[in-house]
N, C-alpha and C positions, 0 to 999 in steps of 0.2 A: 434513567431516561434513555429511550433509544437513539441510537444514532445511528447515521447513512454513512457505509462502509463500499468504497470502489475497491472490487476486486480485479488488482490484473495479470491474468496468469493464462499459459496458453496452454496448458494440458486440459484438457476438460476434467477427467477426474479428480484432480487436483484443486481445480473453481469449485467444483459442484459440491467435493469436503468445505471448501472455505466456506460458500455459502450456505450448507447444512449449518456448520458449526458458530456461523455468527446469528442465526434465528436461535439457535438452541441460546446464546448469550444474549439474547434480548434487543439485538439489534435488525436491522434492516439494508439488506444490500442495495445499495443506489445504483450499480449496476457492474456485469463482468465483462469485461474487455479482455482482449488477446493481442492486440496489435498494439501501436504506437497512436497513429493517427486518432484511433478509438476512442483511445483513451485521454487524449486531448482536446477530443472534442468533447467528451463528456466530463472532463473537469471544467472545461469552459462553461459548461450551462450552471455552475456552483451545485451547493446543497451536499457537499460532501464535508463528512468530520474530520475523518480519516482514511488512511488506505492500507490496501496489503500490496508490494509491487514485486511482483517478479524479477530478477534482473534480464536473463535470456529470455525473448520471446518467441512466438512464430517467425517463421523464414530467416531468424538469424539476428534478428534485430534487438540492439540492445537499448533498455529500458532506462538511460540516460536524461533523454528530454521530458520525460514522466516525471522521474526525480527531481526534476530543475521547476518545473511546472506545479507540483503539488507545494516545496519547498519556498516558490514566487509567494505562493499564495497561503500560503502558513500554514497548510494543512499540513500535521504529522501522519507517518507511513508508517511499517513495516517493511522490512528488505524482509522479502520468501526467496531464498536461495539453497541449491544443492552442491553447493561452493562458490562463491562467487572467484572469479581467476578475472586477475587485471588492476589496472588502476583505477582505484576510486574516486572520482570524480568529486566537488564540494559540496555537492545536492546527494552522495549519499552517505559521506562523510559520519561520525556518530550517529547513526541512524541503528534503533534496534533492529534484531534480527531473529528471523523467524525460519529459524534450519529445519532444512525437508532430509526425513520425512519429519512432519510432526503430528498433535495429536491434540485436542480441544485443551486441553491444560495449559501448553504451549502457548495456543492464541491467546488465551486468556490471559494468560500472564502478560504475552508481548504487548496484548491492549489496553491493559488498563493505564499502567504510566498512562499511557497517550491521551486515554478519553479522560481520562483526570485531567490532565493539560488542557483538553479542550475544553471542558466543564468551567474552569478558573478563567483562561487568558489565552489569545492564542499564540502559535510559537514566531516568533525573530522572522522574517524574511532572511533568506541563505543570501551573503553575498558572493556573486560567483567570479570574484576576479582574482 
């Protein structure tokens, strides 16, 4: 069954592999965000299964409130990172991970857990205290 995949990554060649490589696995990107705000706006509108989340974005900004936001709402994610450096925050805590560079196998692998999760039940609300 297909599902709606937010992509949020601010390289563009880097989205434009995501979203090649999630048509090629039979899904459907609900849409690619680069920023924070974007991307909170367009969780807000729902319809999303899963996601793939950058952790650094454009102008510096880190992908924190994304994490908190997707995790409120029991949507599981992917961390897409080329190291993440810092403290991890409880919204990205156990979260698989989807190390760049990567390659269609990668995704597939990182997503299935997930979309089996979402297939069954969906996941815990993060508590963030």
């Amino acid at each position: 069954m297909s599902k709606q995949v937010l992509i949020v990554e601010d390289d563009a060649f880097i989205a434009l592999l995501l979203e090649e490589f999630v048509d090629i696995l039979g899904h459907q990107t609900a849409a690619i965000v680069d920023r924070v705000g974007a991307a909170l706006e367009r969780i807000a509108l729902g319809g999303i299964d899963v996601a793939v989340v950058d952790v650094h974005l454009a102008n510096g900004e880190m992908a924190d409130a994304i994490a908190m936001a997707l995790a409120d709402r029991a949507i599981p994610f992917l961390v897409a990172t080329g190291g993440f450096v810092g403290e991890a925050g409880p919204a990205w805590r156990g979260r698989p991970v989807l190390a760049k560079p990567f390659n269609l196998e990668d995704l597939r692998s990182g997503l299935a857990p997930l979309l089996e999760r979402t297939a069954r039940e969906p996941e815990a609300p993060v508590n963030h205290s």
